[in-house]
C-alpha positions, -999 to 999 in steps of 0.1 A, spaced: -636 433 598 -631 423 563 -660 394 549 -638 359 544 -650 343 514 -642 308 514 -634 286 477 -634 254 483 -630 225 459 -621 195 444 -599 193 412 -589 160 392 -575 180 360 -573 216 373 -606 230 355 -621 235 387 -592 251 404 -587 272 373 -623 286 380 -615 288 416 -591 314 413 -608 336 385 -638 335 415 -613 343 439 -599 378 416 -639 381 415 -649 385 454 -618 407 461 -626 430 434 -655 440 458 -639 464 486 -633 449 523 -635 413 508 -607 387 518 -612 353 497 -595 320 501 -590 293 479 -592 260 496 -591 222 485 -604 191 501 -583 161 506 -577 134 481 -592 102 483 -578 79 461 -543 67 462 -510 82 441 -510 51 424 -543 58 407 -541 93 402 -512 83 382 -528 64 360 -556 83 356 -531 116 346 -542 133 371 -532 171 368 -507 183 403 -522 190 435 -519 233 435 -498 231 468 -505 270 469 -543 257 480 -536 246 511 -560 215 522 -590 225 543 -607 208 575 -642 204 582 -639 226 610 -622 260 592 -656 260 574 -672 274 601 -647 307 599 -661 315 565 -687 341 561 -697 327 528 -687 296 509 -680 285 475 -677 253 467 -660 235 430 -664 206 421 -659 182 391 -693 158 387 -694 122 386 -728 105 371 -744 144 372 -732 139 412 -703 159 431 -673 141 430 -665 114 457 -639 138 470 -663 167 479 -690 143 490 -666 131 518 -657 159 529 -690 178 532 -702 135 550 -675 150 575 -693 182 583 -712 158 609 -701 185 638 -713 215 624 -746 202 613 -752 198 650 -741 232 658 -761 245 633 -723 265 630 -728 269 589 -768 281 591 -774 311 577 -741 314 556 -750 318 517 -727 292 495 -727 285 458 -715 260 435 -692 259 403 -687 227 382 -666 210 359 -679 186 333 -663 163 305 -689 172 282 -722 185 273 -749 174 290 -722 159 313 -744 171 344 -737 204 356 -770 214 368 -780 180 380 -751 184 404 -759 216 419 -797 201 422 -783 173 444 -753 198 463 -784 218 471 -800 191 501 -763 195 515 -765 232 521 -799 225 530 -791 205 559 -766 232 571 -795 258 570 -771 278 545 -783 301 521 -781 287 482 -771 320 461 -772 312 425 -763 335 399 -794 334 377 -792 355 346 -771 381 362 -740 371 336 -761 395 312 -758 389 277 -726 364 286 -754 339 297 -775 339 265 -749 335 238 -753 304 215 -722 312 191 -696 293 215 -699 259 233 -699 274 269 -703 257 304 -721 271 335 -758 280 344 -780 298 362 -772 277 394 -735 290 391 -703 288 368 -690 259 350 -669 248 323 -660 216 298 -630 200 301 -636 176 271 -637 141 275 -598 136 277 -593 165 299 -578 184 274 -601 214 269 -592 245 288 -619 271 300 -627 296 277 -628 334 281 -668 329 282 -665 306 314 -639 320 331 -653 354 328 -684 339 342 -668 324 371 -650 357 380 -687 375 379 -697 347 401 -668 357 427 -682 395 423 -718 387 430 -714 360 454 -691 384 479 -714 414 472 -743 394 483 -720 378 513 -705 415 522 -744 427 526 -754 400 544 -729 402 570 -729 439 574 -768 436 579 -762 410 608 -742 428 623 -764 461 623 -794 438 637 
């Protein structure tokens, strides 16, 4: 059976979900992955999202339940940050994972992060530090990517986004920025590794 990979994420101006699908074309380059890209519902009201210019929902993402979580044999989750925080959005949906906590239905699952920020220093690693005591919680299994971008991860010559806690980008502090080549080809290595690592671990449960 093929390993589901599960993306899952919040987007106010499409930054995230543009790094959700470069992870996606990541985790099904590796053979007998099948990867979803999922987002959580909205929160606030049309009428705000209006006037914040909110980018379109991508209706091609359909809207996930707490409950489909527990399908996934690894999870991904995007998010933009808020105060070096996840976004609202994200934070109620994981608040609503209340039933699989008790099951214990996500422990042992490996999950990773991916961010968004306006700016530099806008709190990328700050918000996979405080994501962590979710997955914690669930028992899941925090795969970062370290160093493993290679040379991609040291560079100093271009204002880049991401981290060793997973892949990230700048969307400027009007929204207007658009991920690089950098970042997105960090968040497609991020897909790779992520699914390799998920691949292995559910092929080795499965020999045990």
């Amino acid at each position: 059976m093929a390993t589901k990979i599960y993306i899952v994420y919040y987007s106010t101006y499409g930054h995230v979900a543009t790094l959700a699908e470069e992870i996606k074309k990541g985790a099904e380059s590796v053979p007998g992955v099948e990867a979803t890209v999922w987002r959580v519902p909205e929160t606030l009201p049309e009428e705000v999202l209006g006037k914040m210019h909110a980018a379109p929902k991508r209706e091609d993402h359909p809207v996930i339940t707490a409950r489909q979580l527990a399908e996934a044999d690894g999870v991904l989750l995007g998010t933009p940050t808020r105060f070096g925080m996840m976004a609202a959005q994200m934070k109620a949906f994981i608040d609503s994972t209340g039933g699989l906590w008790q099951a214990q239905a996500l422990a042992g699952k490996p999950a990773g992060l991916f961010f968004a920020t306006g700016t530099q220093g806008g709190g990328q690693e700050t918000t996979a530090l405080t994501a962590v005591t979710q997955l914690a919680h669930h028992g899941m299994l925090f795969v970062p990517i370290g160093a493993t971008f290679g040379a991609g991860m040291f560079g100093t010559d271009e204002v880049r986004g991401g981290s060793p806690y997973g892949a990230g980008t700048f969307a400027g502090a009007d929204g207007s920025r658009t991920p690089s080549e950098t970042e997105l080809a960090m968040a497609h290595h991020q897909g790779k590794y992520f699914a390799d690592i998920a691949k292995k671990l559910k092929a080795g449960a499965s020999a045990a």
